[in-house]
mmCIF file as Biopython writes it, N, C-alpha, C and O atoms, coordinates in Angstrom:
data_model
#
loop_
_atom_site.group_PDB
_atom_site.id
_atom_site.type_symbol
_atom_site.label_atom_id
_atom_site.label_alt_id
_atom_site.label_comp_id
_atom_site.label_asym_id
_atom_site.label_entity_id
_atom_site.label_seq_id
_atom_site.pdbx_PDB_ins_code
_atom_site.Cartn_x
_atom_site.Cartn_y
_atom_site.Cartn_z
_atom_site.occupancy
_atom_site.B_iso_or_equiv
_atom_site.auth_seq_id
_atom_site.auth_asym_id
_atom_site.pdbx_PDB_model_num
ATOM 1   N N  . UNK A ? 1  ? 97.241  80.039  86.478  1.0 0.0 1  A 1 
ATOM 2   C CA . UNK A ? 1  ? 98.493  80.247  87.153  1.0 0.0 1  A 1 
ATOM 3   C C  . UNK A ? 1  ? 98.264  80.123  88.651  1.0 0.0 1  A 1 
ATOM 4   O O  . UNK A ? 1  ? 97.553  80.900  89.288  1.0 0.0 1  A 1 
ATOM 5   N N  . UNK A ? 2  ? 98.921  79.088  89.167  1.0 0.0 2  A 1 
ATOM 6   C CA . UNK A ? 2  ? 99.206  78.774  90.724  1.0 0.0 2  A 1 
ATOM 7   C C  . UNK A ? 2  ? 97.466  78.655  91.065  1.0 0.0 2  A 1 
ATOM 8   O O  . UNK A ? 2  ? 97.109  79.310  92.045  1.0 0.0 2  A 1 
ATOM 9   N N  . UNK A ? 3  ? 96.670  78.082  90.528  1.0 0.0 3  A 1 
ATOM 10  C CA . UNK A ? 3  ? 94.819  77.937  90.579  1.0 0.0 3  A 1 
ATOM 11  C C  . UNK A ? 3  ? 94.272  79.096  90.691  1.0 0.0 3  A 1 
ATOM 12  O O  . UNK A ? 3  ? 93.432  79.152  91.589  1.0 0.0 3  A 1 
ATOM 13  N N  . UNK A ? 4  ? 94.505  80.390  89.888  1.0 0.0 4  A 1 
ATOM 14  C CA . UNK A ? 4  ? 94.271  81.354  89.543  1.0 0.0 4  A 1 
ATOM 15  C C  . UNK A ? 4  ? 93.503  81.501  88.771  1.0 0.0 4  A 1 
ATOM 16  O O  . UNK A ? 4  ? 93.615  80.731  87.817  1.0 0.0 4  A 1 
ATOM 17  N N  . UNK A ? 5  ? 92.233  82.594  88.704  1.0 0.0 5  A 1 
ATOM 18  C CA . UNK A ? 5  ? 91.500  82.393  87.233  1.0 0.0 5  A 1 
ATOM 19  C C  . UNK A ? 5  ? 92.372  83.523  86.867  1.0 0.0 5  A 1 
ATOM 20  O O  . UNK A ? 5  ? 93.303  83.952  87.549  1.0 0.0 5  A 1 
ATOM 21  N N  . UNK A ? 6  ? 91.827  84.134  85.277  1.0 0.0 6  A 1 
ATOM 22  C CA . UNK A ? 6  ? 92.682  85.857  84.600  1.0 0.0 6  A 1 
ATOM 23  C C  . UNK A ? 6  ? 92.240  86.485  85.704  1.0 0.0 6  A 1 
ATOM 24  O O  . UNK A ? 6  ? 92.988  86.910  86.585  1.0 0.0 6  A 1 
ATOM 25  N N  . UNK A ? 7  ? 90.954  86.575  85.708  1.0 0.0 7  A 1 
ATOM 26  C CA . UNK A ? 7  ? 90.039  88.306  86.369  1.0 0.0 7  A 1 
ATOM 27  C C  . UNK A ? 7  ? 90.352  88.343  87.803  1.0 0.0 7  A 1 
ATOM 28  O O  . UNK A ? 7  ? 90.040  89.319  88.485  1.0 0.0 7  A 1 
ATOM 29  N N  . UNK A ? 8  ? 91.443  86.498  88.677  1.0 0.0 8  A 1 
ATOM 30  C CA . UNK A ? 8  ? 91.835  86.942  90.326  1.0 0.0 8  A 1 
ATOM 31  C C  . UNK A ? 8  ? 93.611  87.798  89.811  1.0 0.0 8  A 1 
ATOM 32  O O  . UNK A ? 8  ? 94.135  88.636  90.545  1.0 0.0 8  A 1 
ATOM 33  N N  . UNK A ? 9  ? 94.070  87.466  88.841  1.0 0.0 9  A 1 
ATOM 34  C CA . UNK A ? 9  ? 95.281  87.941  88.655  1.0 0.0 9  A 1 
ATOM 35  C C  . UNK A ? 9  ? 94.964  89.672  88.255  1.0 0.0 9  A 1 
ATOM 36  O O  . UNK A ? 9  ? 95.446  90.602  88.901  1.0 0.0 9  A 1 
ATOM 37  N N  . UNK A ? 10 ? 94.139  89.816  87.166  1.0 0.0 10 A 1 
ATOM 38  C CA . UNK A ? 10 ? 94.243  90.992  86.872  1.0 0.0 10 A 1 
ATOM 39  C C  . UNK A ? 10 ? 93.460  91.599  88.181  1.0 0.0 10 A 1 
ATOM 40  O O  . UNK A ? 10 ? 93.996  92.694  88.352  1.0 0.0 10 A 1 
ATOM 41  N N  . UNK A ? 11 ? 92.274  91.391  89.370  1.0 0.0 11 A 1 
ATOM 42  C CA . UNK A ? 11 ? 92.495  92.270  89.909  1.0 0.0 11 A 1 
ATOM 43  C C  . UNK A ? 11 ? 93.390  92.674  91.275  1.0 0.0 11 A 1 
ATOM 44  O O  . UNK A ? 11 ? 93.390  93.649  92.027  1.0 0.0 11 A 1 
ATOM 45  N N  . UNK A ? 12 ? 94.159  91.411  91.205  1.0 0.0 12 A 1 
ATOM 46  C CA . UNK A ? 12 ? 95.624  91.650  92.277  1.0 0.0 12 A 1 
ATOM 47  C C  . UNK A ? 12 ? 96.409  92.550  92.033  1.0 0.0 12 A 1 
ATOM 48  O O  . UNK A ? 12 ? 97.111  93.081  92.893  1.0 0.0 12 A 1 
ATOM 49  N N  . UNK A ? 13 ? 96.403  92.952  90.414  1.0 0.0 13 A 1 
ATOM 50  C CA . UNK A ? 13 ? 97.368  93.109  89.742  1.0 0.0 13 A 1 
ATOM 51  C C  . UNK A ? 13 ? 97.301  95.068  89.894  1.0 0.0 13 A 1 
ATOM 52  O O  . UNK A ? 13 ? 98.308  95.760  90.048  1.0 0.0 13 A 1 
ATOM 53  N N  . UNK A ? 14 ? 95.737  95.656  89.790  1.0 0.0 14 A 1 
ATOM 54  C CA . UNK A ? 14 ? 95.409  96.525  89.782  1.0 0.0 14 A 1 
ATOM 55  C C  . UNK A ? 14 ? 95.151  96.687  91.160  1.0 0.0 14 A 1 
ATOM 56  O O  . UNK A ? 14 ? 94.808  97.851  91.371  1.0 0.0 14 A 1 
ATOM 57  N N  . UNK A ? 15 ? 95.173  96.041  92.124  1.0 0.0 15 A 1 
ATOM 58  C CA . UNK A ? 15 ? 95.147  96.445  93.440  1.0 0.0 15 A 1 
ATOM 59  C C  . UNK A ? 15 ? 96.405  96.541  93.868  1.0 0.0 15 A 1 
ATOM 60  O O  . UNK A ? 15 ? 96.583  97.712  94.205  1.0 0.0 15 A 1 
ATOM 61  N N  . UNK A ? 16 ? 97.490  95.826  94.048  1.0 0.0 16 A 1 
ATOM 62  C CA . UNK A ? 16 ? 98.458  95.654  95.108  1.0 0.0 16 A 1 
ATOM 63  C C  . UNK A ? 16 ? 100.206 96.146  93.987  1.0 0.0 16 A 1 
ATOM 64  O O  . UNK A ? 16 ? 101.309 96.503  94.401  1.0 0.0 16 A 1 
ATOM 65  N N  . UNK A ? 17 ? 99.749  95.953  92.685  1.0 0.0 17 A 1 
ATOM 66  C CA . UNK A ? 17 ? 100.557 96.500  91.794  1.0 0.0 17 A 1 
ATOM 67  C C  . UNK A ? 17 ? 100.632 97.832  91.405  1.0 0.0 17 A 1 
ATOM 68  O O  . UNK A ? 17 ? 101.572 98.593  91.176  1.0 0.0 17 A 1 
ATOM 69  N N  . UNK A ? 18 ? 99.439  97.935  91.384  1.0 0.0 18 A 1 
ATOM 70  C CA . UNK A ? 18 ? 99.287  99.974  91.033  1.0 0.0 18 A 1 
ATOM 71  C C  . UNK A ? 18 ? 99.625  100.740 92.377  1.0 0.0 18 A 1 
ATOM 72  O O  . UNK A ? 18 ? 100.354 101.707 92.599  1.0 0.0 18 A 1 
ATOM 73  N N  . UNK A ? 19 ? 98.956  100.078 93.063  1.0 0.0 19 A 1 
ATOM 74  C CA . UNK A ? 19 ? 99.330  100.559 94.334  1.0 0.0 19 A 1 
ATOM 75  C C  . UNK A ? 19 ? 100.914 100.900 94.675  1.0 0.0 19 A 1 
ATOM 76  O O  . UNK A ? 19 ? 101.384 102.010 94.926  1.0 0.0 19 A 1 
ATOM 77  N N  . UNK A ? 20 ? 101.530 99.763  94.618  1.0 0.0 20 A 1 
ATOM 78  C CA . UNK A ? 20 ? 103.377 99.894  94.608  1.0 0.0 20 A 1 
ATOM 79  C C  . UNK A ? 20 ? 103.750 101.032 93.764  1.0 0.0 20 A 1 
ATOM 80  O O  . UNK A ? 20 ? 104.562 101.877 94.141  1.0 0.0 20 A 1 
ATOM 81  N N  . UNK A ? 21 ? 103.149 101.063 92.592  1.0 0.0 21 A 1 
ATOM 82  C CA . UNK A ? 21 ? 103.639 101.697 91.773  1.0 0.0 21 A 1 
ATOM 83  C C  . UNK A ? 21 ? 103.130 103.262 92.150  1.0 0.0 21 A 1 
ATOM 84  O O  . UNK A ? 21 ? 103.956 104.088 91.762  1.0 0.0 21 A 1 
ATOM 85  N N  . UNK A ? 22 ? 101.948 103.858 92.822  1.0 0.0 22 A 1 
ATOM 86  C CA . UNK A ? 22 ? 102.032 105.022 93.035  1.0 0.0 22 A 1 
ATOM 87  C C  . UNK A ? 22 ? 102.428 105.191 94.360  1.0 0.0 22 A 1 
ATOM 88  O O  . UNK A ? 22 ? 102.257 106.310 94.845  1.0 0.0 22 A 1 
ATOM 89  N N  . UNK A ? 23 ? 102.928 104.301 95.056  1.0 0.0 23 A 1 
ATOM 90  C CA . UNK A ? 23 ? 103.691 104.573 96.350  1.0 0.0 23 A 1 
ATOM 91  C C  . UNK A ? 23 ? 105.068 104.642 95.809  1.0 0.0 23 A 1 
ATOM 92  O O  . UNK A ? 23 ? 105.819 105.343 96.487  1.0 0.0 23 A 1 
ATOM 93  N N  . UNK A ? 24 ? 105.601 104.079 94.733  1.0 0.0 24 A 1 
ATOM 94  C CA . UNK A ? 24 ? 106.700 104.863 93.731  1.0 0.0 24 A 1 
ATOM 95  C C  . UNK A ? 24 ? 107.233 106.202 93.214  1.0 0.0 24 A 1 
ATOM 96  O O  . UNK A ? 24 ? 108.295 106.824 93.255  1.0 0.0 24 A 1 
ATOM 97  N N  . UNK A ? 25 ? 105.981 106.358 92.699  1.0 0.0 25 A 1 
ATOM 98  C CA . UNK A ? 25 ? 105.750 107.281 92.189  1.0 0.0 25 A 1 
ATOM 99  C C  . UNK A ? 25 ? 105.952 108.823 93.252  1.0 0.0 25 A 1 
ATOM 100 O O  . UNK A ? 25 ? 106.589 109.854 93.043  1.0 0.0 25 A 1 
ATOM 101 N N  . UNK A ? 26 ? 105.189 108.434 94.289  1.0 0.0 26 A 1 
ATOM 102 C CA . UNK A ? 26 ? 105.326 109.550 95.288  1.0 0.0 26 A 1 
ATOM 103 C C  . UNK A ? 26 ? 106.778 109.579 96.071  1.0 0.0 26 A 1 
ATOM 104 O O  . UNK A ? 26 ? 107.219 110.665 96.448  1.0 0.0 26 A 1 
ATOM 105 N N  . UNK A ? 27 ? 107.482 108.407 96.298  1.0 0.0 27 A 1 
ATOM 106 C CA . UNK A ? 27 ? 108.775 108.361 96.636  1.0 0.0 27 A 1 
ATOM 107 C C  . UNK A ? 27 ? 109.870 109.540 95.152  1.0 0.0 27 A 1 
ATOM 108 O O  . UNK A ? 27 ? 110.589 110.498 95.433  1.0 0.0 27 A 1 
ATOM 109 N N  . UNK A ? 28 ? 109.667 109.123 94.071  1.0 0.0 28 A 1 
ATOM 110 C CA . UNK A ? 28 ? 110.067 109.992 93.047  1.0 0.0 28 A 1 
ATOM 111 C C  . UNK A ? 28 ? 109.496 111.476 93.006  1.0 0.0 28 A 1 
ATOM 112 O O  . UNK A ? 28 ? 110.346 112.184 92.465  1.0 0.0 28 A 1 
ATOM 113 N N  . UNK A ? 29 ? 108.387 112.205 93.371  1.0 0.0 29 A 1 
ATOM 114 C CA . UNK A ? 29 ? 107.819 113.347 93.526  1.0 0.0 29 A 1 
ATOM 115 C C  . UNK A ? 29 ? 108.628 113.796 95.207  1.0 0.0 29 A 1 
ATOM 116 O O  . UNK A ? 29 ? 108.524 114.962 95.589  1.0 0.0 29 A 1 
ATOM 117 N N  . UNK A ? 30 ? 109.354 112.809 96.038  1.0 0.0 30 A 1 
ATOM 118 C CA . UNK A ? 30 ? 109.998 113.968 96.895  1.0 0.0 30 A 1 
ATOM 119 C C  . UNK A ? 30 ? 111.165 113.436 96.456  1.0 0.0 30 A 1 
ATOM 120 O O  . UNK A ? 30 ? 111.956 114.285 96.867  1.0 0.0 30 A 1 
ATOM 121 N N  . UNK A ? 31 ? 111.568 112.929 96.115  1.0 0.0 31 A 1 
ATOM 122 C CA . UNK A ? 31 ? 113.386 112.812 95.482  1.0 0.0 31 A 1 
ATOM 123 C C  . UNK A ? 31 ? 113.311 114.212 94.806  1.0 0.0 31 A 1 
ATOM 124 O O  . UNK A ? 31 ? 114.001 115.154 95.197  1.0 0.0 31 A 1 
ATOM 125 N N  . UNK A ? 32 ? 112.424 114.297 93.757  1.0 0.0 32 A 1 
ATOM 126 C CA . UNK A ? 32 ? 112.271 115.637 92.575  1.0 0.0 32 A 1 
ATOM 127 C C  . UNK A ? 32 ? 112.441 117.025 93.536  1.0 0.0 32 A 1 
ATOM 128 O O  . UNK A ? 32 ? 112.995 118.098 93.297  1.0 0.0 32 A 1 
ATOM 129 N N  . UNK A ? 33 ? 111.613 116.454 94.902  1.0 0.0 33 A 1 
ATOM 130 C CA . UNK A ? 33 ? 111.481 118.263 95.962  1.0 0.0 33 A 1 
ATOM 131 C C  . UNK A ? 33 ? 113.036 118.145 96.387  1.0 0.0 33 A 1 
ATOM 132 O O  . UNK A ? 33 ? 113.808 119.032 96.023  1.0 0.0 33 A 1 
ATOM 133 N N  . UNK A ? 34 ? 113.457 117.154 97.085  1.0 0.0 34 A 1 
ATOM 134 C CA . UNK A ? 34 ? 114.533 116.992 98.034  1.0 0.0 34 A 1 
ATOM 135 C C  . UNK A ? 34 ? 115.834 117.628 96.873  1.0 0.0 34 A 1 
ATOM 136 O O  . UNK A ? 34 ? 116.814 118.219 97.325  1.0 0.0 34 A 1 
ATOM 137 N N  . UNK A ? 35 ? 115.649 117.398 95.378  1.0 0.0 35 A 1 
ATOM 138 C CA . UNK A ? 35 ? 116.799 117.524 94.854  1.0 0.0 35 A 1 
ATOM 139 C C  . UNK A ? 35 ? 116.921 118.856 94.419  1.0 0.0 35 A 1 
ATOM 140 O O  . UNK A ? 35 ? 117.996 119.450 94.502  1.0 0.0 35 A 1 
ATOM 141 N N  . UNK A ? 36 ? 115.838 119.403 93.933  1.0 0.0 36 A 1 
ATOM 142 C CA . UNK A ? 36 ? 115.386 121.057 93.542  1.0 0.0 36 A 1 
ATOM 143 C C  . UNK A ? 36 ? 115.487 121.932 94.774  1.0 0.0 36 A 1 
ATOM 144 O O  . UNK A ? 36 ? 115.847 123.098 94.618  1.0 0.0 36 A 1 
ATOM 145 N N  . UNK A ? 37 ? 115.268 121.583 95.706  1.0 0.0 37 A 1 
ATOM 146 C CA . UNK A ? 37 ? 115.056 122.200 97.267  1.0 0.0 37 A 1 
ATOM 147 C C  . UNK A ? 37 ? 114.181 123.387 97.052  1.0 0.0 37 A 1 
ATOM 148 O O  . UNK A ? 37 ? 114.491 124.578 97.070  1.0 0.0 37 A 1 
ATOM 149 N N  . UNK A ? 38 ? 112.932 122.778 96.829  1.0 0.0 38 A 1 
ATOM 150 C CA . UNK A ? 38 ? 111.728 123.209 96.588  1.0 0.0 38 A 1 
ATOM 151 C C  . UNK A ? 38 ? 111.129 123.928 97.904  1.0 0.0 38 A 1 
ATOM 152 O O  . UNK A ? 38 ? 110.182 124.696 97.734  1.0 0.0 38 A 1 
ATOM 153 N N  . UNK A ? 39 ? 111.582 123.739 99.080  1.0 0.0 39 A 1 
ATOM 154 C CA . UNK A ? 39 ? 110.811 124.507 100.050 1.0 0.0 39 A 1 
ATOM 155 C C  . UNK A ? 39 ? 109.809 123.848 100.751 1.0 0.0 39 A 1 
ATOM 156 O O  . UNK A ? 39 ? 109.752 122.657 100.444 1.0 0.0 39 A 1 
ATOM 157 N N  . UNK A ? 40 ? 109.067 124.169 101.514 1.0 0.0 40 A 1 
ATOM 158 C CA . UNK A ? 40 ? 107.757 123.660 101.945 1.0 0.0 40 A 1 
ATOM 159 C C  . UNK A ? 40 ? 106.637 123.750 101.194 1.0 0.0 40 A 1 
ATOM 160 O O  . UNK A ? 40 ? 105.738 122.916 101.088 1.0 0.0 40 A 1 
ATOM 161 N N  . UNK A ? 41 ? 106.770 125.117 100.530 1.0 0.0 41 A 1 
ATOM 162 C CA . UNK A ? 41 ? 105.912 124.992 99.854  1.0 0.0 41 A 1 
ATOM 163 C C  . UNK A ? 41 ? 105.769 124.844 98.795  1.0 0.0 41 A 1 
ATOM 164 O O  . UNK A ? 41 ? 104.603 124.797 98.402  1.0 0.0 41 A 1 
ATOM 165 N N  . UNK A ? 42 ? 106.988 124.681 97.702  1.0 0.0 42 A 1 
ATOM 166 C CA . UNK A ? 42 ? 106.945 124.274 96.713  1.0 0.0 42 A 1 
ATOM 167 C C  . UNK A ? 42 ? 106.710 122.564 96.427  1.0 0.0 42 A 1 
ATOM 168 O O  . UNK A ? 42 ? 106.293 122.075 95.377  1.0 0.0 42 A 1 
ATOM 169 N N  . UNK A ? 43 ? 107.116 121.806 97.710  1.0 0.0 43 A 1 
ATOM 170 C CA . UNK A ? 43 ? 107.077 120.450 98.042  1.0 0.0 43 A 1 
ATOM 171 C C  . UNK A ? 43 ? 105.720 120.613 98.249  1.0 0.0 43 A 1 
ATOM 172 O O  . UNK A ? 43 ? 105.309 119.524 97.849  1.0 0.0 43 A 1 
ATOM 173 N N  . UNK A ? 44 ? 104.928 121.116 98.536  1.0 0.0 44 A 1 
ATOM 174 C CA . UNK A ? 44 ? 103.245 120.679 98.814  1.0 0.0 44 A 1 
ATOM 175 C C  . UNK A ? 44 ? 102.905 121.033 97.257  1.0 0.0 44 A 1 
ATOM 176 O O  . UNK A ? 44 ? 102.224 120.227 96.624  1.0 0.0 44 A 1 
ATOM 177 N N  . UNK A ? 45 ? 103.140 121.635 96.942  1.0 0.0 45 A 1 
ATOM 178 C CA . UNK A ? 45 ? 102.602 121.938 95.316  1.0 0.0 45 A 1 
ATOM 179 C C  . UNK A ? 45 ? 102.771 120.806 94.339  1.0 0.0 45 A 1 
ATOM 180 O O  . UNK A ? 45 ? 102.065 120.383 93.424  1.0 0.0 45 A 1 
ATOM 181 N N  . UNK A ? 46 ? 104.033 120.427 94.872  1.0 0.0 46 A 1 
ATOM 182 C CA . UNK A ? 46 ? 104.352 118.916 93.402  1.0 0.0 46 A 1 
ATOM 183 C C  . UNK A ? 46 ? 103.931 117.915 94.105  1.0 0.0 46 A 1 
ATOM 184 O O  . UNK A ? 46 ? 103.824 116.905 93.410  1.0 0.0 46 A 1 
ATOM 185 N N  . UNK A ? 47 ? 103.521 117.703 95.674  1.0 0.0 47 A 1 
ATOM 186 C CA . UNK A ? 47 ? 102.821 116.627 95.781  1.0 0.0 47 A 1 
ATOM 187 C C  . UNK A ? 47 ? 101.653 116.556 95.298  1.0 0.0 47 A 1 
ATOM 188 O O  . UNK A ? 47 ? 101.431 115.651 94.494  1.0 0.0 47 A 1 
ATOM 189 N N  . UNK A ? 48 ? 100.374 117.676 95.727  1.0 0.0 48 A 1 
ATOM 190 C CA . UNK A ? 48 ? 99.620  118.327 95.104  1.0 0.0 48 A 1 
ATOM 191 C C  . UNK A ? 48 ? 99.097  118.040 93.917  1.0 0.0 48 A 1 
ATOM 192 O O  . UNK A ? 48 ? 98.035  117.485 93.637  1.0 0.0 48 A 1 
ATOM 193 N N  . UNK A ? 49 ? 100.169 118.585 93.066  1.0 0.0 49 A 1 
ATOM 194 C CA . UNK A ? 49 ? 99.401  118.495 91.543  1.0 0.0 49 A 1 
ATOM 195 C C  . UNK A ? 49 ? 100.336 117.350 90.985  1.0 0.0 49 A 1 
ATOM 196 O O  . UNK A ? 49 ? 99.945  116.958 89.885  1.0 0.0 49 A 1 
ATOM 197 N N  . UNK A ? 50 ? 101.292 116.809 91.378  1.0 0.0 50 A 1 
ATOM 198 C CA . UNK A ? 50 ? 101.457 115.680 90.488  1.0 0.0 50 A 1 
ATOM 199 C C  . UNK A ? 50 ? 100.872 114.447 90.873  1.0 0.0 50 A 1 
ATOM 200 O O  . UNK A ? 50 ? 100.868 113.584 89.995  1.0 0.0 50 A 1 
ATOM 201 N N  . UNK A ? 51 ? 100.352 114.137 92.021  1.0 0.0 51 A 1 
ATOM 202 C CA . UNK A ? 51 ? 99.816  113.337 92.685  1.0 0.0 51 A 1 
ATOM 203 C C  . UNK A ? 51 ? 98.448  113.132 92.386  1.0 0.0 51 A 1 
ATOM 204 O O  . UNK A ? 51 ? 97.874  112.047 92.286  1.0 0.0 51 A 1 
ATOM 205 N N  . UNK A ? 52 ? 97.965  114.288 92.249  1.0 0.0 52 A 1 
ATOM 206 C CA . UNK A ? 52 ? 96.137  114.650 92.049  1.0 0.0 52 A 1 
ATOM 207 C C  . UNK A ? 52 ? 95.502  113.571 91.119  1.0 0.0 52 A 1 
ATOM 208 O O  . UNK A ? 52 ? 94.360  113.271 91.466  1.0 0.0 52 A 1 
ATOM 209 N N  . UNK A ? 53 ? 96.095  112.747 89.732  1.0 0.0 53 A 1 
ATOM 210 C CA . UNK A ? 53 ? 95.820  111.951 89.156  1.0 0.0 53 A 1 
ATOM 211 C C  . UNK A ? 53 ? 95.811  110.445 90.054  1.0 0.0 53 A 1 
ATOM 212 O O  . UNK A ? 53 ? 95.337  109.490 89.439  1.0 0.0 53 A 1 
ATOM 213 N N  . UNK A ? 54 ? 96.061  110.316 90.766  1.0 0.0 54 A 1 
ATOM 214 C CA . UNK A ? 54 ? 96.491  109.410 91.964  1.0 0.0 54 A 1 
ATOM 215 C C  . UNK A ? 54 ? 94.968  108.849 92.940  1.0 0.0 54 A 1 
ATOM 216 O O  . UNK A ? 54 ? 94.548  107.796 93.421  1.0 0.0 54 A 1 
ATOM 217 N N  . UNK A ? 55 ? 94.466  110.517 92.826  1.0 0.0 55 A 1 
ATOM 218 C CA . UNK A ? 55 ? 93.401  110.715 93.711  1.0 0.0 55 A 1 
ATOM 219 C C  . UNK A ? 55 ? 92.183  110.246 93.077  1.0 0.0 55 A 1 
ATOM 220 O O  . UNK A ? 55 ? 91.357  109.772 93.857  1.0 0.0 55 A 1 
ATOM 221 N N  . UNK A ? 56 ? 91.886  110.265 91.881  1.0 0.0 56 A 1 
ATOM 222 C CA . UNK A ? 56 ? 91.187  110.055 91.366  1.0 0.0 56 A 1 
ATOM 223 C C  . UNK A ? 56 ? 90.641  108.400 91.147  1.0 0.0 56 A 1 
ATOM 224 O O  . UNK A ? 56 ? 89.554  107.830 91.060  1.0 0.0 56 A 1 
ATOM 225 N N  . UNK A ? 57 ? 92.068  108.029 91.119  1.0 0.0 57 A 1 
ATOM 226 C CA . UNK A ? 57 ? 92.236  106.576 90.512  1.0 0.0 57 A 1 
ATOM 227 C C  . UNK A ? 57 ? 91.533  105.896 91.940  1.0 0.0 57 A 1 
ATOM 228 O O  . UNK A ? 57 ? 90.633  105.059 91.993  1.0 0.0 57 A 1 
ATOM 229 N N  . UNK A ? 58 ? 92.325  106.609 93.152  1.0 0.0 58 A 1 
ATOM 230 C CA . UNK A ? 58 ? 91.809  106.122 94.621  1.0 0.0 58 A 1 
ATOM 231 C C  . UNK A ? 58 ? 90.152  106.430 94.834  1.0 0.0 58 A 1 
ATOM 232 O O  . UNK A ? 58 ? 89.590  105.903 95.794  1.0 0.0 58 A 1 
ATOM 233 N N  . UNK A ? 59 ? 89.652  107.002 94.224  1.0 0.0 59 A 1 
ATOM 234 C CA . UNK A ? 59 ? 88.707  107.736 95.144  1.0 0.0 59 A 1 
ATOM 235 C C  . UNK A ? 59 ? 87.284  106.849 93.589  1.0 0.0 59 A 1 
ATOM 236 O O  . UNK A ? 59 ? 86.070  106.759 93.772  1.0 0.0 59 A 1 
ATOM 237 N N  . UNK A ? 60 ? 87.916  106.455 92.495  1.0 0.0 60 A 1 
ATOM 238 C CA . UNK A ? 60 ? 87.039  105.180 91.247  1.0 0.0 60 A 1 
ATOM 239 C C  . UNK A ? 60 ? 87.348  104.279 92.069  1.0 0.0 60 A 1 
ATOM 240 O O  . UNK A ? 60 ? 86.301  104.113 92.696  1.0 0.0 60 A 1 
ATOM 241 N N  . UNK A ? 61 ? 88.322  103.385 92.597  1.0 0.0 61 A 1 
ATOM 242 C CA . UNK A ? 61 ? 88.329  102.634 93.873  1.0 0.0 61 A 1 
ATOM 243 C C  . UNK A ? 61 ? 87.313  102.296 95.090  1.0 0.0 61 A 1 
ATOM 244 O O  . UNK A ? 61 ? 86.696  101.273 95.388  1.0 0.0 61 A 1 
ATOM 245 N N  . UNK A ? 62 ? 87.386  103.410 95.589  1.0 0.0 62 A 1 
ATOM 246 C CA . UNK A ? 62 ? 86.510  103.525 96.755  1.0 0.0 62 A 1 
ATOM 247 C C  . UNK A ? 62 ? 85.187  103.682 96.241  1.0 0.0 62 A 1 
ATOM 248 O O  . UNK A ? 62 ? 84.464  103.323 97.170  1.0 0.0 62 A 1 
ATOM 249 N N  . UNK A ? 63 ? 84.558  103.977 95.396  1.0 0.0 63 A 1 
ATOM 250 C CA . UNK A ? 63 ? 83.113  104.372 95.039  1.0 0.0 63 A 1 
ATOM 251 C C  . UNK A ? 63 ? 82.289  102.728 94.226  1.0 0.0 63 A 1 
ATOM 252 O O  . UNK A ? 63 ? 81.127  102.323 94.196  1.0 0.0 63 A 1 
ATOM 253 N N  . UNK A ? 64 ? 83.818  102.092 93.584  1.0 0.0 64 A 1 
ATOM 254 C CA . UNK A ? 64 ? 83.268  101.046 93.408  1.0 0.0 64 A 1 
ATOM 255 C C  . UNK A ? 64 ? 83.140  99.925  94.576  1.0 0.0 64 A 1 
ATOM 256 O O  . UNK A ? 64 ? 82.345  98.985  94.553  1.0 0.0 64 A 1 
ATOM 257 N N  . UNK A ? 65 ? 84.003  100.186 95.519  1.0 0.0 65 A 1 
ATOM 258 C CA . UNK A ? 65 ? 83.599  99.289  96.340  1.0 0.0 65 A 1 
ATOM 259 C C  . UNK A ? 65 ? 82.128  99.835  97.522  1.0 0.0 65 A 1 
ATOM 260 O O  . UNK A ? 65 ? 81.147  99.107  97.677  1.0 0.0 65 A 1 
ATOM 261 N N  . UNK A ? 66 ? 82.235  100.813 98.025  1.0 0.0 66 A 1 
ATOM 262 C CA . UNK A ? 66 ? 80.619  101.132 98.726  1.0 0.0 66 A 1 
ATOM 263 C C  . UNK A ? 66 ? 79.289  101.276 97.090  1.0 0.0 66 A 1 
ATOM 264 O O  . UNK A ? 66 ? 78.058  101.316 97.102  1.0 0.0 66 A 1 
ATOM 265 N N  . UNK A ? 67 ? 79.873  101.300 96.389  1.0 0.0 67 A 1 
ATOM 266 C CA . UNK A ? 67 ? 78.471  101.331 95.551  1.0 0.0 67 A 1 
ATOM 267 C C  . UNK A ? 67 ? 78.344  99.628  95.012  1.0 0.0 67 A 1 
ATOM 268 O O  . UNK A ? 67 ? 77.505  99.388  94.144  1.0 0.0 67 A 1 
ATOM 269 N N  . UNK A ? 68 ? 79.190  98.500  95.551  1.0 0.0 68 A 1 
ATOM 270 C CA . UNK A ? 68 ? 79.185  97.203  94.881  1.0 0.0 68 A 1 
ATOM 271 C C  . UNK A ? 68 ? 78.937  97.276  92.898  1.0 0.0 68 A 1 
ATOM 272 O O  . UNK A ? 68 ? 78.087  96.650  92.265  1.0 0.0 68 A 1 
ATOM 273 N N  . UNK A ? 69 ? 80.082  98.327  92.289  1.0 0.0 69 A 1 
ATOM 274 C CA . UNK A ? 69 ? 79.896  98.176  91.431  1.0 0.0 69 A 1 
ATOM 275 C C  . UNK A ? 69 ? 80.985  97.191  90.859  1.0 0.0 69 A 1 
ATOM 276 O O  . UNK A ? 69 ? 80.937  96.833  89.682  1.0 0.0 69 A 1 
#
């Protein structure tokens, strides 16, 4: 596709697609505060812990790229 091999699509796809999608995702985690009127600090809590899976995904990211795995 467009002189693409699979493995340049799939990892565009997991870079710049997942990405959108948890910059989504976090746009929906303050719609959820803004609509509950969660507070300050109830808004740090659902960023917090609903986000935390987020961190992880970022941080297998980063370890594969300084470790060239």
């Amino acid at each position: 596709m467009f002189g693409l091999s699979e493995e340049q699509v799939a990892e565009f796809g997991m870079t710049f697609g997942v990405s959108a999608f948890m910059l989504y995702m976090l746009f929906i985690i303050g719609e959820l505060a803004w609509k509950a009127k969660a507070g300050r600090t109830g808004t740090f809590v659902l960023f917090f812990v609903l986000s935390f899976g987020m961190l992880g995904f970022i941080a297998k990211s980063v370890f594969q790229k300084f470790w060239g795995m």
